[in-house]
N, C-alpha and C positions, 0 to 999 in steps of 0.2 A: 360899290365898284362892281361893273360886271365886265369878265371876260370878251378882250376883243376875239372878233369870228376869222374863219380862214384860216384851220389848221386841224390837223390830226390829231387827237387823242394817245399817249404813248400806254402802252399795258403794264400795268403796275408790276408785272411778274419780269418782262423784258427790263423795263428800267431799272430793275433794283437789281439785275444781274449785271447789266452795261459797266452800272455805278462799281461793283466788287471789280470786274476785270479794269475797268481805270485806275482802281486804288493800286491793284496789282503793277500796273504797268507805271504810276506814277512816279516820280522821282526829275520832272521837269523844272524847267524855271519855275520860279516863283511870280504870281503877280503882284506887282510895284508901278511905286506912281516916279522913284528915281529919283535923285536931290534938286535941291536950287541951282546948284555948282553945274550939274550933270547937262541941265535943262539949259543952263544958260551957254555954256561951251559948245550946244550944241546948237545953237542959233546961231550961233558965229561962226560953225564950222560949214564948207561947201556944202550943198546936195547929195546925199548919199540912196542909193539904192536897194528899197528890199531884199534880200537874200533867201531867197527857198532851201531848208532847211532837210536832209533825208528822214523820211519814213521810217521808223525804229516798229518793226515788226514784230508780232509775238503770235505763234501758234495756238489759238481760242480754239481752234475745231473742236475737241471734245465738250469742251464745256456749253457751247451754242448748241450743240447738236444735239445735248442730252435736255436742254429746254425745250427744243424744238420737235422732239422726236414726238411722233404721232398727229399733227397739225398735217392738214393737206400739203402736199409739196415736202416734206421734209424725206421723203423715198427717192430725192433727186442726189445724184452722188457731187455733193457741193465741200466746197473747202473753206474755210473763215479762218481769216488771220484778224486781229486784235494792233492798231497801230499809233503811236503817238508823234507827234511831231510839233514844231512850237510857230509862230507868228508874231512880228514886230506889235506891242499894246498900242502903239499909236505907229503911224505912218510918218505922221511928223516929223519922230523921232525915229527913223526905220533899225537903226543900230543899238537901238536902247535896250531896254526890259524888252523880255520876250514872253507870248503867251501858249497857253499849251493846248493843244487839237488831240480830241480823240478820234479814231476813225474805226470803220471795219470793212472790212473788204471781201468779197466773197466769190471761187473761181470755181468755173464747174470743169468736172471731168472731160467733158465733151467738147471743151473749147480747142476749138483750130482755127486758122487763118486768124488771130487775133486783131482787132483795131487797134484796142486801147481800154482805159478805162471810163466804165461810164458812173459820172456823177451823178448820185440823187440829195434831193432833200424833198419832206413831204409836208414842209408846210407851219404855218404858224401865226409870226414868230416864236418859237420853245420848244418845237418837236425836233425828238432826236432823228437827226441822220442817220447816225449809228443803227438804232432801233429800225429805219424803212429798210436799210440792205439787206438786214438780217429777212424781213417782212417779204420784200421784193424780191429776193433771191428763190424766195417758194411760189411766187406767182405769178414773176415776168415770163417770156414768151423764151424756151429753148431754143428761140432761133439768135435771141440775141445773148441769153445767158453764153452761148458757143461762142459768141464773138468778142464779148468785154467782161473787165474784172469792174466787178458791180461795186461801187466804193462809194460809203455813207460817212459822213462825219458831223460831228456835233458841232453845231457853229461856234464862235467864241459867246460866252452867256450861257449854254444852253449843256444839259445833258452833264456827261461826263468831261467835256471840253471845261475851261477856265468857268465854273459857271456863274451867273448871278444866283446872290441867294442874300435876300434882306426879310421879307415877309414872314412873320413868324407862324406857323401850325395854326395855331389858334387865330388869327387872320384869316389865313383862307378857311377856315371852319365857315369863318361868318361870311366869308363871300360866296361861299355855299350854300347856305341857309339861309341868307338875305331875302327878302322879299324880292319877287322877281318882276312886279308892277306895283308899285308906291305909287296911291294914288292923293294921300294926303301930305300938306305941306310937313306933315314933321314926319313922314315914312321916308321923304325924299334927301329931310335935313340927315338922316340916319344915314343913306348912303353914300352924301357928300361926306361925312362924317367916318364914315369907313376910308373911303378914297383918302383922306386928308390921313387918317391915321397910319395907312399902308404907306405914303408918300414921305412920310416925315420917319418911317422907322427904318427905309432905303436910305435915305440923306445921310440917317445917324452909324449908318450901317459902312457906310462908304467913304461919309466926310467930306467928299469934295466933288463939285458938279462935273469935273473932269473924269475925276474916276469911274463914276457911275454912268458918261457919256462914250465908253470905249465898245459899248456893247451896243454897235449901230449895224442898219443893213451894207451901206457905202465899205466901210471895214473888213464886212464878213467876204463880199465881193472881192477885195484885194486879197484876202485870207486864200480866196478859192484859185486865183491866180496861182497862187504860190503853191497850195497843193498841186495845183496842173502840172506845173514845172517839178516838182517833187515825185509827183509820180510817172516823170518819162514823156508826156503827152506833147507834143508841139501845138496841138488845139484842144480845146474843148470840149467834151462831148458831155449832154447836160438834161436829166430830165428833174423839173421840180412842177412840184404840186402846190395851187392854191396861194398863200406866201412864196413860195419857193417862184412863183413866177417872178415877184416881185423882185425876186435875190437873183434870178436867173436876168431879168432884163438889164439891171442894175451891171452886173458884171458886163453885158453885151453892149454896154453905153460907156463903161470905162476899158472894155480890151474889145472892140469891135473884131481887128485883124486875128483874136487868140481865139474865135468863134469858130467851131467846128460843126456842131447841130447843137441846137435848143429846144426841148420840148416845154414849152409852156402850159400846162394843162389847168382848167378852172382858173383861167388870168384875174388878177386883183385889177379892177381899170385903175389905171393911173391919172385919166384924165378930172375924175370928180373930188369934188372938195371933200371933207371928212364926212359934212353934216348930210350932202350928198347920198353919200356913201354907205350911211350908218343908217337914212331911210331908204334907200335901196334895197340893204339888204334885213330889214326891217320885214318890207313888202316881198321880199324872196321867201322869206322866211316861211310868214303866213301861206305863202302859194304850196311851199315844201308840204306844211300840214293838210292841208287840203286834198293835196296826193295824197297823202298818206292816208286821209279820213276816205277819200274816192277807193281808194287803192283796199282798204280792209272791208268795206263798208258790201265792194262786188264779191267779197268772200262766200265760194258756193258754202261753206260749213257754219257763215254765219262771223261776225265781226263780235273779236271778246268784247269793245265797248261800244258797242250796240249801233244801233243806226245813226244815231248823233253822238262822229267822236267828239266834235268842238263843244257842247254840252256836257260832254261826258268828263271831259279835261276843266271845266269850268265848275264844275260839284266835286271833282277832286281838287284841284286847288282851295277851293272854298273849304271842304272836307279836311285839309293838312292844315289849312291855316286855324282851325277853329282846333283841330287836336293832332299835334304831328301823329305819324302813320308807324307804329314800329317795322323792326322787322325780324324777319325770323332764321335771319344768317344766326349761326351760333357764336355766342359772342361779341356780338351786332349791340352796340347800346344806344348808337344814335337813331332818331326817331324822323319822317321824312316830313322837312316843311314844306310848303308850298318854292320856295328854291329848287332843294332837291328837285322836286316832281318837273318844274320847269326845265331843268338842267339836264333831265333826263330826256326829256322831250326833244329840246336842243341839239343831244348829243345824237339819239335814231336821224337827225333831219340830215344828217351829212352822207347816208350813204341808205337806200332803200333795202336792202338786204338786212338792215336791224327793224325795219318796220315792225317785223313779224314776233322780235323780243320785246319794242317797244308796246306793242299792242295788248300782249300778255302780261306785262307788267305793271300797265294801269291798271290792269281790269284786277289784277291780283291785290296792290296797292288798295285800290278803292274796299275791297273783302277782309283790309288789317293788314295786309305782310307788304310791305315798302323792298325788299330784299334786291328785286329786277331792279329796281328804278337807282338803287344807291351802286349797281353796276354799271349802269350809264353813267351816272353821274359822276362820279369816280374816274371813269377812262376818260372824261372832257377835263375834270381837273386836276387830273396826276397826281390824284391820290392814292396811293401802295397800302400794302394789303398789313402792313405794319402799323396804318393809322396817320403816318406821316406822308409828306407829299415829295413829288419828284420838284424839281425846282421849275416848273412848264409856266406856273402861272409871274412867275418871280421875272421869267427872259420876257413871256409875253407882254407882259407891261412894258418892261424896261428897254426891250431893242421899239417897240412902237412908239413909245414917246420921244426918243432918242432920233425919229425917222423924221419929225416934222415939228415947226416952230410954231406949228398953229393949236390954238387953245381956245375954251369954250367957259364963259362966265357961269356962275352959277345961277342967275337970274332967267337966262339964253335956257339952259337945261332945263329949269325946272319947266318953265315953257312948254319946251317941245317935250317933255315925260308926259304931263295931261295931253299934249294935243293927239302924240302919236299913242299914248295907251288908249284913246278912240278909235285911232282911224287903224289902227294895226293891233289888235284885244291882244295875243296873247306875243308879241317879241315888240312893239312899240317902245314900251317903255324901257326895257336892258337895253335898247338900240341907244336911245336918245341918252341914259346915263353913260353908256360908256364913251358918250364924247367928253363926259366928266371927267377922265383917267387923268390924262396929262394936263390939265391945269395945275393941281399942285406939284408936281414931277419936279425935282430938283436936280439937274444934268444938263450939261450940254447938248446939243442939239446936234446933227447933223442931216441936215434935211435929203431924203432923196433927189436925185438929180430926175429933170424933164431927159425921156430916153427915146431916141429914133436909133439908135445904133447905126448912126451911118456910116460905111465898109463891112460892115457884118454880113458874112456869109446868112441862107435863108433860116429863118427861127420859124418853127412852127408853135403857132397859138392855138389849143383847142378850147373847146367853152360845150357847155353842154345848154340844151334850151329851159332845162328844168334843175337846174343849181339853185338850191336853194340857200347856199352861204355867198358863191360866187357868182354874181347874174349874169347874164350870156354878155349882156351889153358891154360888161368890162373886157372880154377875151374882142369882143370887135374892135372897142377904142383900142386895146394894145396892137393888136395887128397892124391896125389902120397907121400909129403911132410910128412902128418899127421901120425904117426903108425897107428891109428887106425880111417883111412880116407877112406870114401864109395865115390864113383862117382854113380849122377843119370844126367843122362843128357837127354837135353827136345830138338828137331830138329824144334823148333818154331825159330816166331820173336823177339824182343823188348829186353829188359832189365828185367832182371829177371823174374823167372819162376813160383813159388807157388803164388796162387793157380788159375794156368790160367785152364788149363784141366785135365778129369778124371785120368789121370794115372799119372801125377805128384802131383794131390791133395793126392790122397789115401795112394800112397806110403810116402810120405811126414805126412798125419795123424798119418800112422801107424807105423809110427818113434818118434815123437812127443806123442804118448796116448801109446801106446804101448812097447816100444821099442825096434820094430821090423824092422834093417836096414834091405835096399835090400841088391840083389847081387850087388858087384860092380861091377859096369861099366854099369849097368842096363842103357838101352835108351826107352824115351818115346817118340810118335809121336807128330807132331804138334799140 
């Protein structure tokens, strides 16, 4: 099994703080699947309406602040409240079991003239909200922190929120260390084999395709409704990252009129099929690297892995797999396979600004010490510094399979793992297996809905030219998609775009405080 793409990495040190302020705050409903009796009386009873539920607040500021203190931006005079609140488990059933929502929310000293609150999520599906506000609050723009109370919350599945959690420790070990291009028919049976294992210990975990189906995108949409109205807001004001478009358009296809601004950034296309999708971003992928090799290679001080990184990444893989790599964290027992090193690799491709860790880490790697490369690795699979994991890869699975009916034979995979470990050498092959995942997935379904948002006020979509998880082409089909969808597109590197430079910040504020979209089609430089 490998990890699907499109989503932020959560810090082992923020998450396992989040995780204590939830327990703190805990004392919610319970989650329940509710009797036969319950379920049947309530078929026969009229249509009843969701209920938004008030915000139960808790003063976090010191404890945030003593994690965050010394991190850029943490010198900014901010406030962080800690908040729970609950959500109908099924819609269905809007009056039934209720599920419970973490959030956090964070208001600066300097806010006047206030809007409202602005919503983030950065991305996924299984990155905590919670976790971006806190993040976002140090490096959004003081023009907007003055204007909205920055409010993140942990989808339902994910974080501190109700979460999913079936996969045990020892699973995701091996989906870490798994081979990250099986190119022989029994390296391949090995990771069908994983998939099948991970898939059958959720079923057993949960017991019923219902219950394991409540953790979908369509739901988390209605979830957000509710917080809107929860938190005062007559519209929505909403920036998500990467997944989070996907959550963001999703909500703007079922409350078109509750649309207030949309920032779309790094759009997921909606319009391509899976297999589409997973060679697209196969071929982003390898483009990502290539920057990366261009990008170290023009280094006036000289490139740690020398003039040929993609050789140089091709003798260490070859090198982990012949004798994992130790490392020299203290304490450190495990040793880095050629996974690790891929995982690590994967992890720099999301944002240019870890190049420069990524680059030293190989070269260190390849000298004996693995230590860099098992910190990338780790921050892609929410792994905590305890040894155990945050539940990131547990939602990731489980709201993805949950989003679409469509599934891929294991004949079809094995296929396309040789065809694209040719034509795409180093992400080919995790491309084509993770169309593996949801074949054995035992859950309900609730398939995303086709989304124009017709009545919906303007949604701005950005896309970057050089996305190497999200390719530019997805953020154009959603625009095109939306009635009332703007394209801004940024000709940078990395994975999503706000707020890296002046002309994607401003125009991006003045959407956001304003709402003043661009033209479309509007292009910023790098």
């Amino acid at each position: 099994m490998r990890l699907h793409s499109g989503r932020r990495a959560v810090p082992a040190t923020l998450a396992a703080l989040l995780s204590v302020l939830a327990l703190v705050l805990s004392g919610c409903t319970s989650f329940g699947d509710g009797s036969d009796e319950e379920a049947a009386a309530t078929a026969s009873a009229p249509p009843a309406e969701a209920e938004a539920e008030p915000v139960e607040w808790t003063d976090c500021d010191a404890d945030i602040s003593r994690l965050i203190e010394g991190r850029p931006g943490s010198e900014r005079d901010l406030r962080f409240e800690c908040g729970r609140t609950t959500v109908p488990i099924s819609y269905d059933d809007p009056t039934g079991d209720r599920l419970p929502l973490f959030l956090v929310r964070a208001v600066s000293a300097a806010q006047a003239d206030r809007i409202g609150s602005l919503l983030v999520n950065p991305g996924g599906p299984g990155a905590s909200g919670a976790d971006a506000a806190i993040g976002m609050a140090l490096t959004l723009p003081d023009s907007v922190l003055s204007r909205f109370d920055l409010v993140g919350f942990d989808p339902r599945g994910v974080g501190s929120s109700q979460r999913v959690e079936c996969i045990p420790d020892e699973l995701k070990d091996r989906v870490v260390a798994a081979e990250p291009r099986p190119t022989s028919d029994e390296q391949i049976d090995d990771s069908f084999a994983l998939t099948q294992d991970i898939a059958q210990e959720c079923a057993d975990e949960y017991g019923s395709p219902a219950a394991l189906g409540v953790f979908n995108t369509v739901d988390t949409a209605r979830d957000m409704d509710l917080l809107r109205e929860s938190l005062g807001d007559e519209q929505l004001t909403y920036l998500g990252y990467s997944y989070g478009t996907t959550l963001g358009s999703t909500y703007a296809e079922l409350f078109p009129e509750k649309v207030r601004a949309l920032v779309l950034d790094a759009a997921v296309d909606p319009d391509t099929d899976p297999r589409e999708a997973a060679e697209a971003g196969a071929a982003a992928l390898e483009r990502g690297f290539d920057a990366f090799a261009a990008n170290c290679t023009a280094l006036i001080a000289g490139c740690p892995v020398g003039d040929n990184p993609r050789q140089f990444v091709e003798d260490l893989l070859n090198q982990a797999g012949q004798t994992p790599i130790p490392s020299s964290e203290e304490g450190e027992a495990r040793q880095a396979t050629p996974g690790v090193v891929h995982m690590a690799i994967t992890a720099a491709m999301y944002d240019s600004r870890a190049w420069p860790q990524l680059a030293q880490s190989l070269a260190r790697a390849r000298d004996g010490d693995s230590a860099g490369l098992f910190t990338l690795a780790d921050s892609y699979s929410g792994r905590l510094a305890d040894g155990g994991y945050s539940n990131l890869m547990d939602a990731n699975l489980a709201i993805s399979c949950a989003d679409t009916e469509q599934t891929f034979e294991a004949a079809e995979v094995r296929e396309l793992t040789k065809q694209w470990n040719a034509t795409y050498p180093l992400f080919g092959a995790s491309a084509a297996l993770a169309l593996y995942n949801c074949t054995p997935w035992e859950a309900e379904r609730t398939p995303l809905p086709e989304r124009d948002a017709e009545g919906s006020a303007p949604i701005l979509v950005v896309g970057s030219e050089g996305d190497p998880v999200t390719p530019l082409p997805g953020a154009v089909d959603l625009a095109e998609d939306l009635t009332a969808g703007v394209l801004l597109t940024w000709q940078g590197q990395g994975h999503t775009s706000y707020p890296k430079t002046p002309c994607v910040t401003d125009t991006v504020n003045a959407y956001l405080i304003d709402l003043v979209a661009p033209v479309d089609g509007l292009t910023c430089p790098a």
